[in-house]
C-alpha positions as a LaTeX table, in Angstrom:
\begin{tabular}{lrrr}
\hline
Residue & $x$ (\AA) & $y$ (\AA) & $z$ (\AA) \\
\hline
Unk1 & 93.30 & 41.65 & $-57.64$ \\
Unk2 & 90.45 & 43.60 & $-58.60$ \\
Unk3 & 87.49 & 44.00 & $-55.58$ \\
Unk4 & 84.11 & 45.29 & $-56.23$ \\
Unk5 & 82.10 & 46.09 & $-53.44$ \\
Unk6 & 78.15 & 46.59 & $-53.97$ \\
Unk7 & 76.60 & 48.69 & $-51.67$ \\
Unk8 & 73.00 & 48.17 & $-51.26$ \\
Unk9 & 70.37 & 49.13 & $-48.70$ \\
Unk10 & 66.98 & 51.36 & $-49.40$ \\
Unk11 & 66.95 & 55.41 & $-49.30$ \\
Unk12 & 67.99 & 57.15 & $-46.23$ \\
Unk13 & 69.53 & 53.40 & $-45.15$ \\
Unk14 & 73.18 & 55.49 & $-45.29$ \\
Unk15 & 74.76 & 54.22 & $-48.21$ \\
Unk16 & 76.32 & 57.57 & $-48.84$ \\
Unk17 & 78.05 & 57.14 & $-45.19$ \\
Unk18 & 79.65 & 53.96 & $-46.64$ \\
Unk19 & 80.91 & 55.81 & $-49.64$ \\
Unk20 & 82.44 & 58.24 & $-47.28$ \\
Unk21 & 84.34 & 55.61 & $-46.01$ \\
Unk22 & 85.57 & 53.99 & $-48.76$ \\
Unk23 & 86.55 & 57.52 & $-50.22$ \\
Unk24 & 88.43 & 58.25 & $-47.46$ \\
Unk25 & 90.30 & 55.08 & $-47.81$ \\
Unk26 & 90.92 & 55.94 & $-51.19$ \\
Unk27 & 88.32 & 54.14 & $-53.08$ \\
Unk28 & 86.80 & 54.48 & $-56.19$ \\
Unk29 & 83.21 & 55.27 & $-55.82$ \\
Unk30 & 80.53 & 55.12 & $-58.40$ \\
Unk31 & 77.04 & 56.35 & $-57.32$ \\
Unk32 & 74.71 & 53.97 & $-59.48$ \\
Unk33 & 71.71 & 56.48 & $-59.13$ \\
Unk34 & 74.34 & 59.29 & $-60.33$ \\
Unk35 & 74.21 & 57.02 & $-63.63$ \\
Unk36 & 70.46 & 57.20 & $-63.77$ \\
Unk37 & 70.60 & 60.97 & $-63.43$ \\
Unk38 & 73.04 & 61.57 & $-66.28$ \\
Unk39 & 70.74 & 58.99 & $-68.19$ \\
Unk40 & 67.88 & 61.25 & $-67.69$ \\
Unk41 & 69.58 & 65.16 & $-68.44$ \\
Unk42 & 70.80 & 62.98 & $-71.81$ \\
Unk43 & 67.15 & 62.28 & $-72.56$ \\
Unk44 & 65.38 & 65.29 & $-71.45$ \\
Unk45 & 63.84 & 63.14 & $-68.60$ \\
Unk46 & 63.15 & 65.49 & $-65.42$ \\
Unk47 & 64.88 & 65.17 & $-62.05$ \\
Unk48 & 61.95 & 64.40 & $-60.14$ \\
Unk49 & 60.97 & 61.45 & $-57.89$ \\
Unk50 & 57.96 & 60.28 & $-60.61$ \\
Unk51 & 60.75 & 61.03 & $-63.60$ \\
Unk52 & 63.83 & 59.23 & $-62.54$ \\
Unk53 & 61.65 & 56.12 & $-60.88$ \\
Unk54 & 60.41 & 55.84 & $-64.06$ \\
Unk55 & 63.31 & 55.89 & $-66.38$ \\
Unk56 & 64.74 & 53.70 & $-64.00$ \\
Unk57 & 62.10 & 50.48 & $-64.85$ \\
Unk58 & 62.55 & 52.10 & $-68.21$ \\
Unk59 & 66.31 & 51.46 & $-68.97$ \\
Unk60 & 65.49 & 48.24 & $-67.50$ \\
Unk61 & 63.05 & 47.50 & $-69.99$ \\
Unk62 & 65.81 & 48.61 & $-72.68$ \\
Unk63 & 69.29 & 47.32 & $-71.67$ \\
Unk64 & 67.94 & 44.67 & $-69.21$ \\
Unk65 & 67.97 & 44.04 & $-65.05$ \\
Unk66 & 71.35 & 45.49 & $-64.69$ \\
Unk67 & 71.09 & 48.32 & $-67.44$ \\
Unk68 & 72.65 & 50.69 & $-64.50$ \\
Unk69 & 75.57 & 48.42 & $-63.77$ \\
Unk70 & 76.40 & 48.28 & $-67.70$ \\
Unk71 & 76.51 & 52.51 & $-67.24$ \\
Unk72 & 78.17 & 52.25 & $-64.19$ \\
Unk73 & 81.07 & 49.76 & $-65.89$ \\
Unk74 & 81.80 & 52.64 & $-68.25$ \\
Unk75 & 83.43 & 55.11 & $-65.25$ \\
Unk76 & 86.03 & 52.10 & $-64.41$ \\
Unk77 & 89.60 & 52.33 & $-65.49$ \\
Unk78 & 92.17 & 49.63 & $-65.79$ \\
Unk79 & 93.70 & 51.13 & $-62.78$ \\
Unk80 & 90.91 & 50.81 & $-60.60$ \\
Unk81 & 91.68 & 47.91 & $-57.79$ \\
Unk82 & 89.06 & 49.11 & $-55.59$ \\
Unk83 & 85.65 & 50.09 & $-57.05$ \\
Unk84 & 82.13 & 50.78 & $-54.82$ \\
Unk85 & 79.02 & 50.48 & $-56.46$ \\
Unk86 & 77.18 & 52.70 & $-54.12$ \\
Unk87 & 73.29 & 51.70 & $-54.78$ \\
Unk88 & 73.53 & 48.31 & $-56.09$ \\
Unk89 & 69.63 & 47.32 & $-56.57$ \\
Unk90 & 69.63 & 43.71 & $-58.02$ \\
Unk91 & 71.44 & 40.53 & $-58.05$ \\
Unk92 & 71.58 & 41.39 & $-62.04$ \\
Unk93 & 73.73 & 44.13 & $-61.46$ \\
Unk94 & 76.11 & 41.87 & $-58.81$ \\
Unk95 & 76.45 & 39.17 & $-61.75$ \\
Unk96 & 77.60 & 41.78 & $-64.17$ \\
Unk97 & 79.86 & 42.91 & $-61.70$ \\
Unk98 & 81.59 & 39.43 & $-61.31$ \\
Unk99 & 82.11 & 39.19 & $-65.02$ \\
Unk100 & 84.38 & 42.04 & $-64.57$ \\
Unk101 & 86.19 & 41.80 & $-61.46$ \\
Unk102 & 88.20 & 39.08 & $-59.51$ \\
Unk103 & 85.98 & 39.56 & $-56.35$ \\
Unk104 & 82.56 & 41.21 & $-55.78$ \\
Unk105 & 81.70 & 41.19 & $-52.18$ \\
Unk106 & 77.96 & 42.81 & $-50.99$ \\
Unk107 & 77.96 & 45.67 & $-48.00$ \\
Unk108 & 73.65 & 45.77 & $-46.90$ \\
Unk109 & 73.27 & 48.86 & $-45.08$ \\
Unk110 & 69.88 & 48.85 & $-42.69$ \\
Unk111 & 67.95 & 51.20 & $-40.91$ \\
Unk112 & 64.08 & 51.35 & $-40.01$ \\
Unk113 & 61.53 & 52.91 & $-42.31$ \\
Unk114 & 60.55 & 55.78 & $-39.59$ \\
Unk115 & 64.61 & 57.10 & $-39.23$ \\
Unk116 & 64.65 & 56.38 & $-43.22$ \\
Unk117 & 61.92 & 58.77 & $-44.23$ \\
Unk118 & 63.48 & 61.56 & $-41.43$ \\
Unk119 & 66.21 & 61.46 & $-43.14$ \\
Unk120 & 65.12 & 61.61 & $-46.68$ \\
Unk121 & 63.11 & 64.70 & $-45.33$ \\
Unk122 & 66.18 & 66.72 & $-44.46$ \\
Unk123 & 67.92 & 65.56 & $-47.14$ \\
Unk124 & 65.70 & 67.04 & $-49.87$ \\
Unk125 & 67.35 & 65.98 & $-52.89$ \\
Unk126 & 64.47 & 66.73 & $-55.82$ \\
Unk127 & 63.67 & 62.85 & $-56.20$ \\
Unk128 & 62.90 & 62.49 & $-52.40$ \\
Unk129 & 59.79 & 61.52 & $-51.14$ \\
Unk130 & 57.58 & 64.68 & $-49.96$ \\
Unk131 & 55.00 & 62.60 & $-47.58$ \\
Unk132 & 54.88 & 58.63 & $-46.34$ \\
Unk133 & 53.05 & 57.46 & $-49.30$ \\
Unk134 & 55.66 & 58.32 & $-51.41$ \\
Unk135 & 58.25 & 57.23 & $-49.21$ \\
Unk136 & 56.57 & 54.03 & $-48.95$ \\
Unk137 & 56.23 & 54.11 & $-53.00$ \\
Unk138 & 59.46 & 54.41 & $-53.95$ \\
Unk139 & 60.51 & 51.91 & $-51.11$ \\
Unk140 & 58.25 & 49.45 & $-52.91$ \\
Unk141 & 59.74 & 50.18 & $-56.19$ \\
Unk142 & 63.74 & 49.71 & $-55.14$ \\
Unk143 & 62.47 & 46.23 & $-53.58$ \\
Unk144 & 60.63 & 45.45 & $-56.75$ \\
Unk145 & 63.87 & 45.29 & $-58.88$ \\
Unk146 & 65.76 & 43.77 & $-56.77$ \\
Unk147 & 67.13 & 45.38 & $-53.74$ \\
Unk148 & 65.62 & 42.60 & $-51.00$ \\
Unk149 & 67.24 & 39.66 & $-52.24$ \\
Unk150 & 70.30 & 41.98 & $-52.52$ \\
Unk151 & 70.35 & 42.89 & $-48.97$ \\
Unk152 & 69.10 & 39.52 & $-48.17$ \\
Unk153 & 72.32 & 37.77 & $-49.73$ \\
Unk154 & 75.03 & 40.74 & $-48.46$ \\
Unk155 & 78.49 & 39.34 & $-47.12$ \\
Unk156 & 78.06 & 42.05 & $-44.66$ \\
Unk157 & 75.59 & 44.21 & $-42.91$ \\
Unk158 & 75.79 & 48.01 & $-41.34$ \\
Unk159 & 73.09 & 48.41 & $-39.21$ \\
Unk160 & 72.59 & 52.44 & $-38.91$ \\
Unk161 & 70.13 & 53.36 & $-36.10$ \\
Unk162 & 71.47 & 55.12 & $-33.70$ \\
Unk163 & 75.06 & 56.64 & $-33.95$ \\
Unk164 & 76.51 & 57.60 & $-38.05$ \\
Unk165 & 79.69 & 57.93 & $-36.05$ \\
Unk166 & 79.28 & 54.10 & $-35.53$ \\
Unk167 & 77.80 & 53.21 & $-38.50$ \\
Unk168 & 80.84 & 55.28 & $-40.19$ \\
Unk169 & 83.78 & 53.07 & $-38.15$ \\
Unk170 & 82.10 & 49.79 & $-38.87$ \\
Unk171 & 82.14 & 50.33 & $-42.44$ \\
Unk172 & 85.99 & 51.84 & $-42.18$ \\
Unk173 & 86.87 & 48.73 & $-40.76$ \\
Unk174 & 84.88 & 46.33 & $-43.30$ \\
Unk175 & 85.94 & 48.11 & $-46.48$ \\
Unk176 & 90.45 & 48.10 & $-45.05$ \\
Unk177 & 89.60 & 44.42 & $-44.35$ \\
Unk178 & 88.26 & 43.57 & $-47.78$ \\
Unk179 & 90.96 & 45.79 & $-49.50$ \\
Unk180 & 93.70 & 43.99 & $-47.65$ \\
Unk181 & 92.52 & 40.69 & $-48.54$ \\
Unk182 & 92.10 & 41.58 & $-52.25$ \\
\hline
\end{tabular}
């Protein structure tokens, strides 16, 4: 039986953490803003915050709400009995997703705005937010596609405040359970 599991949660929720996981496990993992990126080097579009948020609404505007999940579809073989969507953003993309696998099930993955931002600091990937408005920007943006009602509707939810060691096992144990039910 084919699974797909959607991660979803805002930036600096810990999505990647999940990915780990599921990697670990032995999961397929597609990074649905990885998709985006190689959307924008194809079109010249720059790797910044103001560039990718922007192509983002814009592929939307071309292919449709789940224009990322239709890239993301592309990177999944035959083979593939596990797949996670790491950055699912729309209830869209989770429809196109059940069209093409036996079971999609949603992982939310939570943490508070204030650890959020702290991380995104450290992380410092080029499309990060630099100060709180920003943060608070691009936070407004991922919820106006989508993302709440994804995260609102999740079959399961990570909350990651305090330990990623925690945060880390929980999702372990979610993702083996889902794989062993199919």
């Amino acid at each position: 039986m084919k699974l797909a599991i959607c991660v979803a949660g805002l930036p600096g929720s810990g999505k990647t953490l999940v990915s780990e996981a599921a990697r670990k496990l032995g999961f397929k993992v597609i990074v649905m803003g990885d998709a985006v990126r190689r959307e924008a080097m194809k079109r010249g579009v720059p790797l910044t915050r103001e560039g990718l948020g922007s192509l983002m609404l814009r592929l939307r505007e071309e292919m449709g709400p789940a224009a990322v999940a239709k890239l993301c579809l592309m990177q999944v073989s035959p083979d593939d009995d596990v797949v996670v969507f790491e950055g699912t953003r729309s209830l869209a993309e989770v429809e196109v997703f059940k069209q093409h696998f036996n079971h999609v099930v949603i992982v939310a993955v939570h943490a508070s705005p204030r650890l959020r931002y702290g991380r995104l600091k450290r992380r410092g990937r080029s499309d990060d937010p630099s100060n709180w408005s920003e943060f608070v920007e691009r936070d407004l943006r991922e919820l106006k596609v989508g993302l709440g009602e994804v995260i609102a509707l999740a079959d399961y939810m990570i909350v990651n405040e305090e330990s990623p060691t925690q945060a880390f096992s929980l999702a372990s144990k979610i993702l083996r359970e889902l794989a062993e039910r199919g």
